[in-house]
Each structure stands twice: as C-alpha cells, then as structure tokens.
C-alpha positions, 0 to 999 in steps of 0.5 A, spaced: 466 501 323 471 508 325 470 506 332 471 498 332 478 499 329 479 504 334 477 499 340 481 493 337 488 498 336 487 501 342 486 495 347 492 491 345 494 491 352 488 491 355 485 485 352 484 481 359 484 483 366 489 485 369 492 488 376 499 492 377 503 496 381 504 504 381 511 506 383 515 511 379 523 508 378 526 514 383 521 510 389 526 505 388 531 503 394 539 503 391 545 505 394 546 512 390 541 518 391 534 517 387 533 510 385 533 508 378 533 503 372 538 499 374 539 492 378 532 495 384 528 496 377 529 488 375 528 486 382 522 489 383 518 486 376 521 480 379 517 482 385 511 484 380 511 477 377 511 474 383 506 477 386 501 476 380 501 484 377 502 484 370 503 492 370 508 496 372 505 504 372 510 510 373 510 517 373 513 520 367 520 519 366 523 526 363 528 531 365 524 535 371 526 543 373 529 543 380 523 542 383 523 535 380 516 534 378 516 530 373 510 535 370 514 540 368 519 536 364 525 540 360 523 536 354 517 530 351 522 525 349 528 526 353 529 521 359 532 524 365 539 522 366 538 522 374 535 515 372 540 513 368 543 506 372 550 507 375 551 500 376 551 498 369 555 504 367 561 500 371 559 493 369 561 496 362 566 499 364 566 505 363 566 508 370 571 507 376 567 509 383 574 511 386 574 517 380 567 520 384 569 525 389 561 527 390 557 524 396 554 518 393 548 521 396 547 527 391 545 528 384 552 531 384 555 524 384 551 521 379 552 527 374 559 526 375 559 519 374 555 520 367 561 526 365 566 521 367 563 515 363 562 520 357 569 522 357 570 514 357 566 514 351 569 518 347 576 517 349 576 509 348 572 510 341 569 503 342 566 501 335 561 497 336 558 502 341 560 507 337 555 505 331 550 503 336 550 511 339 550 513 331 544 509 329 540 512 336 542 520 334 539 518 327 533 514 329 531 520 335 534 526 329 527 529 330 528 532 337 535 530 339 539 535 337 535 540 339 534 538 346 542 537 347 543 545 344 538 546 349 541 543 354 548 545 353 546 553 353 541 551 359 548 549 363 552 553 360 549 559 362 547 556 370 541 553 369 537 559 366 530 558 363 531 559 355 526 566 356 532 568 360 538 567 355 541 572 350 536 574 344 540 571 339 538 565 342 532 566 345 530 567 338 534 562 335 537 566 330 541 561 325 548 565 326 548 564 333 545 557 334 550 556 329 556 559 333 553 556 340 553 549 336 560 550 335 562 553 342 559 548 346 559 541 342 563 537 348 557 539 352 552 537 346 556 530 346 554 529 353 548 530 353 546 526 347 551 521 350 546 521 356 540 520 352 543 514 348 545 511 354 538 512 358 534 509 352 539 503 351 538 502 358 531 503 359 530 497 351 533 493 356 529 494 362 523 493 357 525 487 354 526 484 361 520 486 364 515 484 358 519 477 358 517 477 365 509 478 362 510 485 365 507 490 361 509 497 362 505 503 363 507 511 362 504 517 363 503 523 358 503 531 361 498 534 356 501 540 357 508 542 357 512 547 361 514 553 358 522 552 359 523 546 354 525 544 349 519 543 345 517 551 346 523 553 345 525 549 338 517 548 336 514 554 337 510 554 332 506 549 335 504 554 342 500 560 342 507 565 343 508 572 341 513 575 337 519 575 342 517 567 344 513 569 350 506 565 352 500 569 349 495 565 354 496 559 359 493 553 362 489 551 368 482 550 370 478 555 373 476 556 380 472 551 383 470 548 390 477 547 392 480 553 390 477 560 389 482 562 384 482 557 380 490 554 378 494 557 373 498 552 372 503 556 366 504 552 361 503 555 355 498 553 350 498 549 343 495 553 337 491 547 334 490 551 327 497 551 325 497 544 328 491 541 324 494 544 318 500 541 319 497 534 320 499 534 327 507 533 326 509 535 332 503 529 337 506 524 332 513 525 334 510 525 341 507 518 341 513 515 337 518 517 344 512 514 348 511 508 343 518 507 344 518 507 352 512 504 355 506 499 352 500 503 355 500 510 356 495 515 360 494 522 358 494 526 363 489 532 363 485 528 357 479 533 358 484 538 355 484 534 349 476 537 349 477 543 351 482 548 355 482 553 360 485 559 356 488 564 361 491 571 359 498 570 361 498 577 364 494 574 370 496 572 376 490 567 378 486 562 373 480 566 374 479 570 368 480 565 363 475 561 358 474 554 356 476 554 348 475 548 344 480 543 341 480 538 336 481 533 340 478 528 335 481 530 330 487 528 332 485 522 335 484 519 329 490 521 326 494 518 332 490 512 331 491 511 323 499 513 324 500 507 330 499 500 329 497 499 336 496 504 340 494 502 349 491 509 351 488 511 358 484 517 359 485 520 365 478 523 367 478 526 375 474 532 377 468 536 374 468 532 367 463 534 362 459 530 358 462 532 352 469 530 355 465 523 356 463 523 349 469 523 346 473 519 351 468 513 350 468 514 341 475 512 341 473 507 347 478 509 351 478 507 359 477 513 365 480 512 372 476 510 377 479 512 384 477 509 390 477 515 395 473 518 391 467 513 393 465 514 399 461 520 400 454 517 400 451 518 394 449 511 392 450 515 385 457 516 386 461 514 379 467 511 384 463 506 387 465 500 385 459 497 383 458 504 378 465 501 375 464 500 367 469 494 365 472 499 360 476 503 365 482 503 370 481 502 377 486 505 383 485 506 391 488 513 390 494 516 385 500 520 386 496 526 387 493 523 393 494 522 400 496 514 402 490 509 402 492 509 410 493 516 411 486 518 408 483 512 411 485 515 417 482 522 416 475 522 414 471 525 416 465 521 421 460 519 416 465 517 411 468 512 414 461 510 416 459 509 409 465 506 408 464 500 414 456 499 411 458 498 404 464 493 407 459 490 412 462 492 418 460 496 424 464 503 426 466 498 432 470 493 428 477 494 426 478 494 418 484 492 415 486 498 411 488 500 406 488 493 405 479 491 404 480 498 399 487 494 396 481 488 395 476 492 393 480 495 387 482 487 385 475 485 385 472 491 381 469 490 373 474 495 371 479 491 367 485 494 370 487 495 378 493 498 379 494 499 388 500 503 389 506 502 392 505 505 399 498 501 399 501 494 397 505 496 403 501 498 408 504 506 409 501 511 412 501 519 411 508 520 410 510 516 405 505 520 400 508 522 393 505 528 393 501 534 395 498 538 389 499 545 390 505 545 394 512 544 391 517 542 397 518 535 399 515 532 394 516 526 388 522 524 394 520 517 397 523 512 396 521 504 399 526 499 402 526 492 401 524 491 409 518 493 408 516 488 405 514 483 409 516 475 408 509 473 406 507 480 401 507 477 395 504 471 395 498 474 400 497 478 393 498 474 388 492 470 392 488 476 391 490 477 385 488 470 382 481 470 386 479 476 382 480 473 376 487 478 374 492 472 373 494 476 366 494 469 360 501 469 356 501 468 349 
C-alpha cells in the first residue's frame, strides 16, 4: 500500500504521455547578454504550445561560480539573478536604460541594472511592493538571510571562496557575523531585493506556461559545491572538520572512460546527523523546488544509494570506496512532507541492481537516451523496444554532443546498426537527427524530451556541453531564424501521431 501512494503522489504530472523541449532560459535569444526569463521565455512556451510539447525541461537555475555551470551553484535555493528579465524591471519602471553605461553584451550591464533597479526599490519605498518583498523574506527566512550575508561577504571580498574569508567569518563566529550584517546591509538589501525579484518573475512565468498547458521540468544536483551557501551555513549537514574543510568528497570511480576515476569536489553529506534531525535541510530543498518547477530530475540519483567517498587529500578518485546512504529512508520522508511530489531519476552509466531497486519501490521513472542504443547488443536497455512505460526518454542530454553531431561521428558498425534497426541501407540518406527526433516520440516511455539543438537540426557546434572540460561551456544560445516556417507544426504532426497531445482538465 507504501508504494502505491508513492505512485500516485509522484506521477501527478505524469499521468499521460507527453513530449517537451530541453532548453535551459540562458539558450534563449534576447538583446542582452545570456537569455533570460523575460519576454523570449514567453514566446518560446508559446513556441511549445504550439508545437504540441507540454513540457519544458531546463538546467538548474542557481547562482553558478565563474565557470558558469549550473552544477556547481552558490546556493540550492537562490535563483541566478543573470536570469533575472531586464525588460520587465523597465516596464515597472524601476530601470532607465540610458542610466547603464556597460555594454548591453556582458554581465556587467545586467548586474548594473539590477543595482540601478534595487536602489529605485528602495528609494520609491513603494507600499504595495514593499509589502510584497516582506512577505517573500519571511516566506523564504530559512535560507535567505544567510544566502544574502554569504553573498554580501563573497562581493565585498572580490569574489573569494568562503574558505578563503578571514576565520572569524570562515567560522561564523556570532560577534563577526553580526559586525558583517551591519557592515554590509546595503549589499544584503541587494541581494535579497534580486532574489525577490527573480522569484516574482519566475511565479509569473509559471503561472503562464501552466495556463498554457505547459508543465515545467527542473533539475536537482545531488550534490553541492563546497563554496556555497548551504555548506558554508548548514555545515552540520556535510562531512567537514573543525576548521569547515571537507573530510572526504564526491566522484565516481575510474572506469572505461576514465583510469582515474572523477574527483568531482563536492564534499559529502553526514547522513547520521541528517537522519536524526528528520532530514531538515532535504525538506527545505524540495520546498525551493516545489516552489519553482512541476517535475523534478535528480541528478546522480545513484548517489542516493550510495556514494563514491573520496579522501579530500587525493587528487584522483581512485582510492575512495562506495559508502551506503539512506536513500530510502529519506524518500519516504520527502514523499510523507509533499503532498505531490513528480520526481525523475536520473539513472545513466553502470547502475547496480540496488540503484534499480530503490528507484523502482518509489516507481519512479529513469532516462533512456537514445545515443546509447546502438552498439549492437539487442539487450541494450537504450533500444527503444527495451523502454519501460515508467520512464523518460531523450535523443541525448546537455551532456551529450548534438543528435547531428553524434550521428555524424559514429563509428561504421554503429551507424550500421542504426540504419538496420530504421530499415534502410548504408546507402540511403537519413534524416537526422530527425528519424532519432521520431524514435524518441514513439517510444513507450511516458515522457519524450528532444532538446533544442535536435528539434533544430544542429550539428556539433551547437553542444551544450563537454563533460570534463570547463571552457566554452553552458554558452549557446538559438535564434528565431532558425526555426523554419513549418517546424512547429511538423512536430506537433509528430507529436499527436504518438499519442503525446497532453489532455487538459
């Protein structure tokens, strides 16, 4: 009876089969630099309308570090405020673009703007919105004044990771963080003004999309970065020393991609004292994300089974070992606190049986990714006819190369396989990444998700990301001329042939 509740309070969104979009809010076009959740955001749930797609999947959408992958982010409930729409900061009135001196083109400008716009804020003392902005400080008082102290320090000593910051304040010492609260509460009023604006954004910009019939689908990094927030503040929660220094962090071990393993950083949670105190800290998490998206994928699921302990003084993930975690026990109590609660596991790479396990007692869905499929093993889980119903189903994610690109560079005997499984000869030309576009949509799995780059046809430099390399990523954006007269209505053709026109009630 445990697990049948569990399928009905996780699978709200779920409920039917259904095609989206994976296209995270910085891809978007705009005139500023990075996209954001302004008027491009509306145009392309339209977009998704009328295609047919009634999901609208993206990258997490925190505060990234310079590198500006949004997998290491500065906080777990802090939005990013790059993301923040400057156009709706003007039509408030709250912003004059002649006052920006920066180029319209680096983040400098949009930073500039939103400290033009919080002075406005506070200066116009408007009472409506001021009502409005106490009633979201209270609302998030869990984590934000801490996240905006962190914040405030972080910027007011150039950017320095919080490991790095006098001891004092390294070590939160009550004399100093009181002395800093005071020292920089026009910084703290910025950035707690940021934060109330990117949410009163984004509750709009949901409110619209699910209008729309659109559901919107985030993602959740199991881990966190060491220079956060969350650590930094919540450090009782992470395996750290006396001196807040990570005792062991995370990774996988080597394998065929890798002799080394990767040492990913992060460090890692001390589930005992989280157990004893009823998982908290995962409470307020999954409140942030409840708040923000309608489904939620949890990245690195396996990590809720058990994770790969690395000695912070190595430099590779060689000599570390796989340590159990509660994973079910904290299930549970996410799905006993949350009335509804659309979770996605996450599921790729070497999975053990006891990964499977407990994905499939909460019944959750995995991912199925189609450039996994074609190696030639009619046993391989990625062919389309191994998909379980129970499960979501993409051409490839961020982390992969475009459907065009990778179809482009197999190797022989793959490609091969790929052409006997569609029926065609070596010979014939294929229309790719389209036939794996179609492949996707006719899947059993419930849910289908094509990212952009693939609805668009787009080859290798139009990738999202390379996992193991840090330049030149999380950067592409798409234009509108891209898209070709007949593109949305192509797919949504597509789309109502597999049985993915989403019902609304």
């Amino acid at each position: 009876m445990m697990e049948e509740k569990h399928f009905l309070k996780s699978h709200s969104v779920l409920d039917q089969r259904r095609a989206g979009i994976l296209l995270h809010p910085t891809s978007l076009p705009g005139s500023f630099a990075g996209g954001d959740i302004g008027p491009e955001a509306y145009h392309f749930i339209d977009f998704l309308r009328q295609c047919g797609c009634s999901v609208w999947q993206m990258l997490p959408l925190g505060s990234t570090h310079e590198d500006g992958s949004p997998y290491q982010c500065l906080s777990v409930h802090a939005g990013n405020p790059l993301l923040i729409s400057i156009d709706w900061l003007v039509a408030k009135d709250w912003l004059d673009l002649d006052d920006i001196a920066e180029d319209r083109e680096t983040p400098a400008f949009r930073l500039s703007c939103l400290h033009t716009s919080g002075e406005y804020f506070r200066a116009t003392n408007d009472a409506d919105w001021q009502r409005r902005f106490e009633s979201f400080r209270h609302q998030h008082q869990d984590w934000l004044r801490d996240y905006a102290l962190f914040i405030a320090i972080k910027r007011a000593n150039q950017g320095k990771a919080w490991m790095q910051w006098p001891e004092a304040l390294r070590l939160r010492q009550p004399k100093a963080l009181k002395a800093a609260e005071k020292k920089y509460r026009s910084l703290i009023d910025q950035v707690e003004f940021e934060q109330f604006v990117f949410f009163t954004q984004w509750h709009e910009l949901r409110d619209y999309a699910n209008a729309q019939g659109v559901k919107l689908f985030g993602d959740m990094p199991i881990f966190v970065a060491q220079d956060s927030a969350d650590v930094w503040a919540d450090r009782n929660n992470f395996l750290l020393n006396d001196l807040g220094e990570a005792e062991f962090v995370a990774g996988v071990p080597p394998d065929a991609f890798s002799d080394e393993g990767q040492r990913w950083g992060n460090p890692l949670y001390d589930w005992p004292y989280m157990v004893a105190d009823g998982f908290k800290w995962w409470h307020h998490r999954f409140k942030t994300q409840q708040e923000l998206f309608d489904l939620i994928r949890i990245d690195h699921f396996r990590g809720f089974e058990a994770c790969w302990e690395i000695p912070a003084d190595e430099d590779t993930a060689i000599n570390g070992q796989w340590v159990k975690v509660p994973g079910d026990q904290l299930l549970k109590s996410l799905f006993n606190e949350f009335e509804s609660l659309s979770l996605v596991a996450e599921d790729l790479g070497l999975i053990t049986d006891e990964v499977h396990q407990l994905r499939d007692q909460f019944q959750l869905p995995g991912m199925k990714v189609l450039q996994f499929a074609f190696d030639g093993d009619r046993h391989n889980i990625y062919l389309p006819y191994n998909h379980e119903f129970n499960s979501v189903v993409y051409t490839g994610t961020h982390d992969n190369d475009t459907s065009l690109g990778w179809y482009l560079s197999l190797e022989h005997y793959r490609r091969h396989h790929l052409h006997e499984y569609l029926g065609i000869s070596d010979e014939q030309s294929l229309d790719m990444p389209w036939m794996l576009n179609r492949l996707a949509l006719a899947s059993a799995a419930r849910l289908a998700i094509l990212p952009m780059q693939d609805v668009l046809s787009l080859d290798s430099t139009h990738r999202m990301n390379i996992p193991g390399t840090i330049d030149n990523n999380w950067q592409w954006r798409f234009d509108w001329s891209q898209v070709w007269p007949s593109l949305s209505g192509d797919l949504h053709k597509l789309i109502e042939l597999y049985g993915r026109i989403a019902e609304t009630s």
